[in-house]
C-alpha positions in Angstrom: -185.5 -61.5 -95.3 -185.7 -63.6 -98.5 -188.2 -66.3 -99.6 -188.6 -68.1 -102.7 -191.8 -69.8 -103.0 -192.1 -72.5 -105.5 -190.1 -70.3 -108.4 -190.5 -71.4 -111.9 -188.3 -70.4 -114.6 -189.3 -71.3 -118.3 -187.8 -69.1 -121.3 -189.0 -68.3 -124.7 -187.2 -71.4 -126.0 -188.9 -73.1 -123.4 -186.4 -74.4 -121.2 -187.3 -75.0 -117.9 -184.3 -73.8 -116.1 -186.7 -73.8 -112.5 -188.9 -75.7 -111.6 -190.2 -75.4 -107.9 -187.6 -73.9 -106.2 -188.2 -72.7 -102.8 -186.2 -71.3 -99.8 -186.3 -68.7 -96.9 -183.1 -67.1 -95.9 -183.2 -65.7 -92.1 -181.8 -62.6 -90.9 -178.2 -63.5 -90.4 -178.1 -66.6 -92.6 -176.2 -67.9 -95.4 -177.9 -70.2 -98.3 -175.6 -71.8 -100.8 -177.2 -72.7 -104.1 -174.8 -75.7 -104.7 -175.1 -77.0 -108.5 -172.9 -77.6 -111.7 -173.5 -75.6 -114.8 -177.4 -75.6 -115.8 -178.7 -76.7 -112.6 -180.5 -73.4 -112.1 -178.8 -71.6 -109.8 -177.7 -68.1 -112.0 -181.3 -68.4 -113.3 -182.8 -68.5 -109.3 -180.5 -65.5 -108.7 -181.6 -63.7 -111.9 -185.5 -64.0 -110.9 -184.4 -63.1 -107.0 -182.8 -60.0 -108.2 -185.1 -58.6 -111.0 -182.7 -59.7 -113.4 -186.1 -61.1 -115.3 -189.4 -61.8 -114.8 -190.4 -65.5 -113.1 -192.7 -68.0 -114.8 -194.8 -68.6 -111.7 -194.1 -69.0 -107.4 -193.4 -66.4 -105.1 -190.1 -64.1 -104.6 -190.3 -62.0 -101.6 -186.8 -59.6 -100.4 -187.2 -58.0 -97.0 -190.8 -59.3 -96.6 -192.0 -57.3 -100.2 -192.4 -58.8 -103.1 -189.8 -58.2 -106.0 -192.4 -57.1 -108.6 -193.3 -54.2 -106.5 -189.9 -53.4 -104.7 -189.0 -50.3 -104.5 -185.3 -49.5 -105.8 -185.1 -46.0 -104.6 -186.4 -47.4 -101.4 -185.2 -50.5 -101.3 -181.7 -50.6 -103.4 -178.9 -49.3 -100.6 -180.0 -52.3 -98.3 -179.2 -55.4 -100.7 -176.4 -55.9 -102.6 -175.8 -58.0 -106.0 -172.4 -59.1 -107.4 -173.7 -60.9 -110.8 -172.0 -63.7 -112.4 -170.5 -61.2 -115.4 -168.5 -58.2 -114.2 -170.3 -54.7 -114.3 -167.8 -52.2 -114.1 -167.2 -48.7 -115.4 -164.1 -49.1 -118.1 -163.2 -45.9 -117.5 -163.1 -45.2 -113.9 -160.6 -46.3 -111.4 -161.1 -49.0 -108.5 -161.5 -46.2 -105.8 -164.1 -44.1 -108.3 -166.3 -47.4 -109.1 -166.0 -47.5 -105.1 -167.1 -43.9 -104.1 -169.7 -44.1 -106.6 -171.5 -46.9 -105.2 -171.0 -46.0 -101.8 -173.1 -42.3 -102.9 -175.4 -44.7 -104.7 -175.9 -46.2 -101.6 -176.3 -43.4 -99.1 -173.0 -43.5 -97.4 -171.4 -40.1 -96.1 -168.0 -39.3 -96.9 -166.3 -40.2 -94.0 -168.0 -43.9 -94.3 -167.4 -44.3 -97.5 -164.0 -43.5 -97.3 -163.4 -45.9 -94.4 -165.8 -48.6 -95.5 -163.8 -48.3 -99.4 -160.1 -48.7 -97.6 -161.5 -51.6 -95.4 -162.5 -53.7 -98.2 -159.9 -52.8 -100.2 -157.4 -53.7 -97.8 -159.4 -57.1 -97.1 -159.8 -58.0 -100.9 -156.2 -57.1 -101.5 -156.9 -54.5 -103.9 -155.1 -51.6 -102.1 -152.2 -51.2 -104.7 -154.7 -50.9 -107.6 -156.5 -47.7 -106.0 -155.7 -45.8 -109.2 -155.6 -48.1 -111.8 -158.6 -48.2 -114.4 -161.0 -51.0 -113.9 -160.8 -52.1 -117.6 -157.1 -52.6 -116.8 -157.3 -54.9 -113.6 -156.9 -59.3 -114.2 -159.8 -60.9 -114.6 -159.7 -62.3 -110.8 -159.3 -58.4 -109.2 -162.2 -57.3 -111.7 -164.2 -60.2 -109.6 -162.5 -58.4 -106.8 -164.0 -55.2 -107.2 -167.7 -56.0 -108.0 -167.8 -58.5 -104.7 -166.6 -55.0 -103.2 -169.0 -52.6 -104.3 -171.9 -55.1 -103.8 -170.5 -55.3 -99.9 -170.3 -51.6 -99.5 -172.7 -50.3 -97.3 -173.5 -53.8 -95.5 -176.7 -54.3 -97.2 -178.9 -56.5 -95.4 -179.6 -58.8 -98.2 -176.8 -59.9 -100.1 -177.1 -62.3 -103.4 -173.6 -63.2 -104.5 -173.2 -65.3 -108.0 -170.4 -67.0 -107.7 -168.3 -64.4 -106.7 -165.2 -66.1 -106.3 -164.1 -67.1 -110.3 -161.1 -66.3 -111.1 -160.2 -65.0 -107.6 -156.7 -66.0 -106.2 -156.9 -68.7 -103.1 -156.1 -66.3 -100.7 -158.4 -63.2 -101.4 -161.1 -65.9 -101.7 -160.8 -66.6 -98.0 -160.3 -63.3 -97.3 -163.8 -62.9 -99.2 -165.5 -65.2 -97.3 -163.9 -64.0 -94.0 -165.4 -60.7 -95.0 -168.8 -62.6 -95.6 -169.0 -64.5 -92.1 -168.7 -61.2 -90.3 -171.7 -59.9 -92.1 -173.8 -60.7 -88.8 -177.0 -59.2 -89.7 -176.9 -59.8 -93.4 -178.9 -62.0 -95.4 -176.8 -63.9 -98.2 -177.4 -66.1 -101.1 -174.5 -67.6 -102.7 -174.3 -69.5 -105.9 -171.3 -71.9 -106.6 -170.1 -75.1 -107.7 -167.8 -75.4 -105.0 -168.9 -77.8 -101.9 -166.2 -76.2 -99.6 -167.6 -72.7 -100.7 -171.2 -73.7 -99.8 -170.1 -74.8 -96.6 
């Protein structure tokens, strides 16, 4: 579902941020890209996601490469929670939801019960109508992890979706995650008992 083939990195200043990373990521599996800050990891999600353009190797997403992926095609079967948090300031938490879920192709009745699932599993039920811009840093984590899950893409890249996120919607998070059977994830962190 996702292969990285010897991914190079290298930016204008001429950093190497990547040099020869590869991995494959199964149908069902879970990769943890385990690192402190600098290792590489954001910049191996940023190339994996068409954040920007790799220096050299291979990145392949549901067995076609990124540079010619498809979004319209493509875009309601992965999901991306990025390390910042891209929200609409202006909407509430269930109209960043609903949108997405359209985005993604989800009828009304599954987006409806898919949105009150999640929200009820990420805790963010009582903040239905409250303006993104106006949620805590750690339920504004909350909410992208949630729209990125809607749908239950079959590839999944998570950038360390758990800062700033209370202890016990984090293992609600990653309860959510484990019974993502089918999906393919890639998780970045700094946490061991995260990767694990």
């Amino acid at each position: 579902m996702i292969k990285a083939k010897n991914i190079k990195k290298i930016y204008n200043n001429g950093v190497c941020a990547v040099n020869d990373n590869s991995f494959l990521v199964k149908k069902g599996e879970v990769l943890g890209l385990l690192g402190p800050n600098g290792a590489g990891k954001s910049s191996t999600f940023g190339v994996m996601t068409m954040d920007f353009k790799r220096t050299a190797g291979e990145a392949r997403v549901m067995d076609t490469d990124i540079d010619v992926l498809n979004v319209t095609e493509h875009g309601n079967k992965m999901g991306m929670c990025p390390q910042f948090n891209p929200i609409w300031k202006l909407l509430t938490v269930d109209q960043c939801l609903s949108y997405i879920g359209r985005v993604k192709g989800l009828n009304d009745s599954d987006c409806e019960f898919q949105i009150e699932f999640i929200k009820k599993t990420l805790d963010l039920e009582s903040y239905s109508h409250t303006l993104s811009d106006k949620l805590s840093g750690g339920n504004k984590r909350k909410l992208v992890c949630a729209m990125s899950l809607l749908a239950c893409p079959q590839t999944e890249f998570l950038d360390e979706p758990t800062t700033g996120v209370d202890p016990v919607s984090r293992r609600s998070l990653f309860k959510m995650l484990e019974n993502l059977n089918d999906s393919s994830l890639v998780l970045t962190t700094h946490r061991m008992d995260e990767a694990e």
